[in-house]
N, C-alpha and C positions, 0 to 999 in steps of 0.2 A: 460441477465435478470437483471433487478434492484434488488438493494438490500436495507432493511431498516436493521441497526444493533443498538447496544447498545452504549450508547455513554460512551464506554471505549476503553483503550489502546490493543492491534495496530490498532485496527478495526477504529476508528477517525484520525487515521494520515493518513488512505488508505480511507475514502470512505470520500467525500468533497458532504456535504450537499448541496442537491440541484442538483447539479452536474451530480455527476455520483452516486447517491443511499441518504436513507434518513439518519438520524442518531436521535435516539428519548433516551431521559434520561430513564433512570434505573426506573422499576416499574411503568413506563408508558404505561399502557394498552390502554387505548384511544388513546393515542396519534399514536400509533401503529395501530389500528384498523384503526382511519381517515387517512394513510397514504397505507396501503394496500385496502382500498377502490378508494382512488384517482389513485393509482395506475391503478387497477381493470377497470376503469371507464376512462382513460384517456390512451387508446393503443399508440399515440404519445409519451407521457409523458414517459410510460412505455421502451418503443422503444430508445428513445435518452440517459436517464438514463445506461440502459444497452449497447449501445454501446457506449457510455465516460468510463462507468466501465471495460469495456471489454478493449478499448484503453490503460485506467490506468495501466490495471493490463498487458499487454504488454509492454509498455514504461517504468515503474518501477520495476516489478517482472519478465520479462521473464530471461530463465534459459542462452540467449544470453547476456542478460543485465547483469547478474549475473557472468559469466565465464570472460566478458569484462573488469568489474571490478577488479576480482582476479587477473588476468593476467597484466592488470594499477599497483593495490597494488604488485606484484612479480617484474614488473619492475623496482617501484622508488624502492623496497628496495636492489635489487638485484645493481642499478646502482649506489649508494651511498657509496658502498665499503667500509664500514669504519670497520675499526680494532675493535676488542673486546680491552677493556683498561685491563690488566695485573692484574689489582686488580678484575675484574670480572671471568678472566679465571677459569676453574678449576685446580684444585691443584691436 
């Protein structure tokens, strides 16, 4: 499904206007309205919107993507070995 959201943070670094869903300024009722009409009225439009989102939200958010990285971040810290410095240790 497409989506239109508020154009604030995180929701604007995830949904790329145009793209994959709309993103419409704060307090903007029309603009909102004109945008769930075109939707409404444009099953294509609708169609391609929600599967780029759908991609999105697979290629950045899945819980694979997600585990892949922790496991990248556990390696370089794990292979870097390096000593605690002496003035850090606990006492």
């Amino acid at each position: 499904k497409p989506v239109i959201v508020v154009d604030v943070e995180p929701l604007n670094r995830i949904v790329e206007h145009g793209f994959n869903g709309f993103i419409v300024k704060k307090n903007s009722g029309t603009t909102l309205a004109e945008y769930i009409r075109l939707l409404m009225s444009n099953e294509e439009l609708s169609r391609r919107l929600g599967n780029n989102g759908y991609r999105t939200l697979i290629e950045r958010y899945s819980i694979d993507r997600y585990v892949d990285e922790m496991e990248e971040l556990y390696m370089k810290i794990t292979s870097e070995n390096k000593r605690i410095p002496n003035s850090c240790q606990a006492k």
